[in-house]
C-alpha positions in Angstrom: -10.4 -10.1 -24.3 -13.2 -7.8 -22.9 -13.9 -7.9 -19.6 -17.7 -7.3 -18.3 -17.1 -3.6 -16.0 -18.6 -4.0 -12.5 -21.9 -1.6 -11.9 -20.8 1.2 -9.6 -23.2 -0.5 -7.0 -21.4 -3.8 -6.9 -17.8 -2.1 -6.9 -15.8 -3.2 -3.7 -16.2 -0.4 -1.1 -13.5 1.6 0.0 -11.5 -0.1 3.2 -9.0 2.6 4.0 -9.3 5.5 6.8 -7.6 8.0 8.6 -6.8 6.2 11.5 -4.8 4.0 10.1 -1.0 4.1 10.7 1.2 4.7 7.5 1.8 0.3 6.8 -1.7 -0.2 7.5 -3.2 2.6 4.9 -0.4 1.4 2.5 -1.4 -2.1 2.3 -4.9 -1.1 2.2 -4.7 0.9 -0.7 -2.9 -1.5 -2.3 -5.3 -4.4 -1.4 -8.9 -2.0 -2.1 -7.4 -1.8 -5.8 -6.5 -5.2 -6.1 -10.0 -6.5 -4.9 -11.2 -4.4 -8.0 -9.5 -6.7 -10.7 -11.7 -9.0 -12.1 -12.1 -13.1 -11.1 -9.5 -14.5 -13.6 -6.7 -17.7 -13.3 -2.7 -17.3 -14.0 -1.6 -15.0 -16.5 -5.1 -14.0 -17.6 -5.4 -11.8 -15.0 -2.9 -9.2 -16.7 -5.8 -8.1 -18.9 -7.7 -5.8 -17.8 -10.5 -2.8 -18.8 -9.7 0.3 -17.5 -12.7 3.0 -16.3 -12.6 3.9 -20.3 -13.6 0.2 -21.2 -10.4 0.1 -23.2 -8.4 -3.6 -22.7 -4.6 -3.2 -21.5 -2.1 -5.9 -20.6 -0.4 -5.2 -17.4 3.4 -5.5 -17.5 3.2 -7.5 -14.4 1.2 -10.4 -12.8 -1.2 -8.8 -10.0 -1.3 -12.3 -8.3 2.1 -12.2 -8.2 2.5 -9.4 -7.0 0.3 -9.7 -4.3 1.9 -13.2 -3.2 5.3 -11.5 -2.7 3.5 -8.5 -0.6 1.8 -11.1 1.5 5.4 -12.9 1.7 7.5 -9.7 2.3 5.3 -8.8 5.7 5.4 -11.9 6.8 9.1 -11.8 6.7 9.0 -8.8 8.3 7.1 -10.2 11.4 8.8 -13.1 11.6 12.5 -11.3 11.8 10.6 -8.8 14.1 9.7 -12.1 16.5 13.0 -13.1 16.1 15.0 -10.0 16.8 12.8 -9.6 20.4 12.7 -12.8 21.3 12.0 -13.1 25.2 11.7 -9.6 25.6 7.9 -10.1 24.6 5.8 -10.1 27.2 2.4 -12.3 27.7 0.3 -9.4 27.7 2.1 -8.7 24.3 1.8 -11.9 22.9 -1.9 -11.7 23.5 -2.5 -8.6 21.9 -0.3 -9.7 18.9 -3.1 -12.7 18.4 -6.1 -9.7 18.7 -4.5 -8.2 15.6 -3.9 -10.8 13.5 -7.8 -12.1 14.5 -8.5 -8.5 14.1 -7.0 -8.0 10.6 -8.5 -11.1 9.4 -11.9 -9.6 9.8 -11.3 -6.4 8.1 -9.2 -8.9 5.6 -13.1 -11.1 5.0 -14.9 -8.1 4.2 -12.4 -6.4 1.6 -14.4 -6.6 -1.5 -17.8 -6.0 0.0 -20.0 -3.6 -1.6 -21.7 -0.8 1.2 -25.3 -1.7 -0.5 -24.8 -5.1 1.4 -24.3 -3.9 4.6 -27.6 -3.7 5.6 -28.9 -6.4 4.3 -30.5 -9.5 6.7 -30.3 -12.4 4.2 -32.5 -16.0 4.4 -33.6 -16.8 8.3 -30.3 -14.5 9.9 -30.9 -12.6 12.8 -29.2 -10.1 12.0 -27.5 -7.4 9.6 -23.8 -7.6 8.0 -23.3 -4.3 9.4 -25.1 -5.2 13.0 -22.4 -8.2 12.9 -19.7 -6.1 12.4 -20.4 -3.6 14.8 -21.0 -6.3 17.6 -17.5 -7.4 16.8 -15.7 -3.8 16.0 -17.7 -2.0 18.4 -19.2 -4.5 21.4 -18.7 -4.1 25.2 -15.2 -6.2 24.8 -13.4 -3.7 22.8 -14.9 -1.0 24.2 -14.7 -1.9 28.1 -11.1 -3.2 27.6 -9.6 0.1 25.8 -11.6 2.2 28.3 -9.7 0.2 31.1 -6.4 0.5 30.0 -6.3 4.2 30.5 -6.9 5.5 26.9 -9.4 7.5 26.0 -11.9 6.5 22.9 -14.4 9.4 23.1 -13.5 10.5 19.9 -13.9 7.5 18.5 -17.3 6.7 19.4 -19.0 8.8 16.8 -21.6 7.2 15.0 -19.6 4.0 13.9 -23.1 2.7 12.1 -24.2 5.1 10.0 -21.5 5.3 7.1 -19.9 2.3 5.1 -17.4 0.2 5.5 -14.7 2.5 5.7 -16.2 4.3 8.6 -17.1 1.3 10.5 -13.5 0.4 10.5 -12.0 4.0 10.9 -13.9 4.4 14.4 -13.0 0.7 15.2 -9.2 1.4 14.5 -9.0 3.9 16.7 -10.7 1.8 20.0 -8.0 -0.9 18.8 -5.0 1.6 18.5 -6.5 2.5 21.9 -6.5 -0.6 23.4 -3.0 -1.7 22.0 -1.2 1.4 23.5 -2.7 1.3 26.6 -2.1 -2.4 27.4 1.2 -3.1 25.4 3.3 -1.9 28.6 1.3 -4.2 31.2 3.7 -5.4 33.4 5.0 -9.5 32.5 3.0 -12.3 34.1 6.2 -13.7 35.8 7.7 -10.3 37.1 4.4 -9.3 37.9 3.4 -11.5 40.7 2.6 -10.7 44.1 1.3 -14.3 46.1 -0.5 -12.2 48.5 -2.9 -10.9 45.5 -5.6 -12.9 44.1 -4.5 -12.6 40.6 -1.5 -10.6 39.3 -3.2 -8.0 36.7 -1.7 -9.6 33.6 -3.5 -12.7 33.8 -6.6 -10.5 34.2 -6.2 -8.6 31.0 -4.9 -11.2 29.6 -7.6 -13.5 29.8 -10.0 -10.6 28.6 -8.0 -10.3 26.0 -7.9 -13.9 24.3 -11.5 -13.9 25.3 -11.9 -11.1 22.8 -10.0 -13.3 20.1 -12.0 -16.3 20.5 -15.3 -14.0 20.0 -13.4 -12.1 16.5 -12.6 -15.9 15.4 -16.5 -16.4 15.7 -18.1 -14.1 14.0 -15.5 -14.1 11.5 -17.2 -18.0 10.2 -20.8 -16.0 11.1 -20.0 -13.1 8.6 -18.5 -15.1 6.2 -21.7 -17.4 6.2 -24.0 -14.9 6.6 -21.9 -12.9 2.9 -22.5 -16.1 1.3 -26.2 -15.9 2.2 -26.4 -12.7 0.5 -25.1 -13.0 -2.4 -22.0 -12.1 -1.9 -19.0 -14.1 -4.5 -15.5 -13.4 -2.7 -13.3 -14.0 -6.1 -9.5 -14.4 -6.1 -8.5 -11.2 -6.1 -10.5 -10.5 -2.9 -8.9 -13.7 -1.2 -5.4 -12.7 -2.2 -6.1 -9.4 -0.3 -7.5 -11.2 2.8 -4.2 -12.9 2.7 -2.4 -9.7 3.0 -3.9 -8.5 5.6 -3.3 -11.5 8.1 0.1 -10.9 7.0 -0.7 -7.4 8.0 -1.7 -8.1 11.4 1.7 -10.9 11.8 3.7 -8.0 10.9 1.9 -5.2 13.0 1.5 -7.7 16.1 5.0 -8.5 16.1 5.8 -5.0 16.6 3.4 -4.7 19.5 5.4 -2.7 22.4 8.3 -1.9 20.5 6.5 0.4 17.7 9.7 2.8 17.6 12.0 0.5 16.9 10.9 -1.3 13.8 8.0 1.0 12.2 10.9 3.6 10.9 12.3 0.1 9.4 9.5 -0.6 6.9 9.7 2.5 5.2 11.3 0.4 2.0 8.1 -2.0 2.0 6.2 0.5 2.4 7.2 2.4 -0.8 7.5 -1.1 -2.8 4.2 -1.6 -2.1 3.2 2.2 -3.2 5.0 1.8 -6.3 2.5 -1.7 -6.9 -0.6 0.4 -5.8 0.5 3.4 -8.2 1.1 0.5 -11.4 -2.1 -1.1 -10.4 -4.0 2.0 -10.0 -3.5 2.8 -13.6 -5.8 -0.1 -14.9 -8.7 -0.5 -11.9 
């Protein structure tokens, strides 16, 4: 069964960077190779052409694969929420929702060839990339991580002019920013002081799911304004959107207490290397 071999120009672009954390860049290797495979059902998806146009029959189900990835970090986030139960605080819980809402953008666009980026499709006001940057790159995420303390200089380095996977490398640092300077705001409840006008969490807070809301929006914009250009997201590209909400479950739920569970998914994190290394072999 032959397989037609995507042109170079309409290969998925490359969603990894630098500034990712070690479970981050693991799942995105994994998922930037499985975006690759082509749009097949069931078990049909186990053949494949490799770069030499030869057809090989994976030993195991991709899909499958995937699916129990998706599974295995959702578990982890779960147990994660389970273990810290009230510990969490609202600031916390907030910033847990930004990553999953965050993840899920960088999860819609996995797949998405770089020629595409610029591209202002039909009646739409504006560009894939200019929609990403407002979202990645706007006032909100900005303003916020400059507020909290942390310093996104270096980050701010030409965020437009390079693909995908430097759009995202300069946005992951102003979220890392954020994150670490807000994750130790002080709890809503032991926080207040009647004779202020508004204890400091409820500020941020607000700001915060504010900047949700306006990911969640521009998530249905982008994904309407892909369609518009052409864009087919197959089900290999889907699975890997699933993975990385599971992504953001799993990272969110370890959201102010990073050194306590990120030495833990060391074994998920070379189960999933070992599935990128078998993959790798036939994208």
């Amino acid at each position: 069964m032959m397989v037609p071999v995507p042109r170079i120009t309409d290969r998925p672009c490359r969603i990894t960077n630098d500034a990712m954390k070690p479970l981050a860049r693991t799942v995105a290797h994994f998922c930037g190779l499985l975006a690759r495979l082509p749009d097949m059902e069931g078990s049909k998806a186990r053949f494949v052409v490799c770069t030499k146009t030869s057809v090989h029959y994976m030993p195991s189900d991709p899909y499958e694969e995937a699916a129990h990835i998706s599974q295995r970090l959702m578990d982890l986030g779960s147990h994660i929420h389970e273990t810290r139960g009230p510990t969490v605080t609202s600031t916390q819980r907030s910033l847990q929702q930004l990553q999953h809402a965050y993840r899920g953008l960088q999860g819609l666009v996995i797949g998405v060839p770089d020629r595409l980026l610029d591209l202002q499709p039909g009646s739409a006001q504006s560009t894939i990339r200019d929609l990403l940057l407002t979202a990645l790159h706007g006032s909100g995420p900005q303003a916020l991580a400059h507020s909290s303390g942390a310093s996104t200089a270096h980050c701010a380095c030409e965020p437009c002019r390079g693909g995908l996977s430097a759009i995202f490398e300069s946005s992951e640092r102003i979220q890392l920013a954020l994150v670490e300077g807000l994750r130790d705001t002080p709890d809503l409840m032991r926080s207040y002081d009647p004779l202020r006008s508004a204890p400091p969490a409820l500020i941020v807070n607000a700001r915060l799911n504010r900047m949700r809301r306006h990911l969640l929006e521009l998530q249905e914009e982008l994904d309407q304004l892909l369609k518009a250009a052409g864009h087919r997201r197959t089900l290999p590209m889907r699975l890997a959107h699933s993975i990385f909400l599971a992504l953001g479950h799993a990272e969110g739920a370890m959201i102010g207490a990073e050194s306590q569970f990120e030495n833990g998914c060391r074994a998920l994190m070379h189960f999933i290397a070992a599935r990128t290394s078998e993959l790798a072999r036939y994208c």
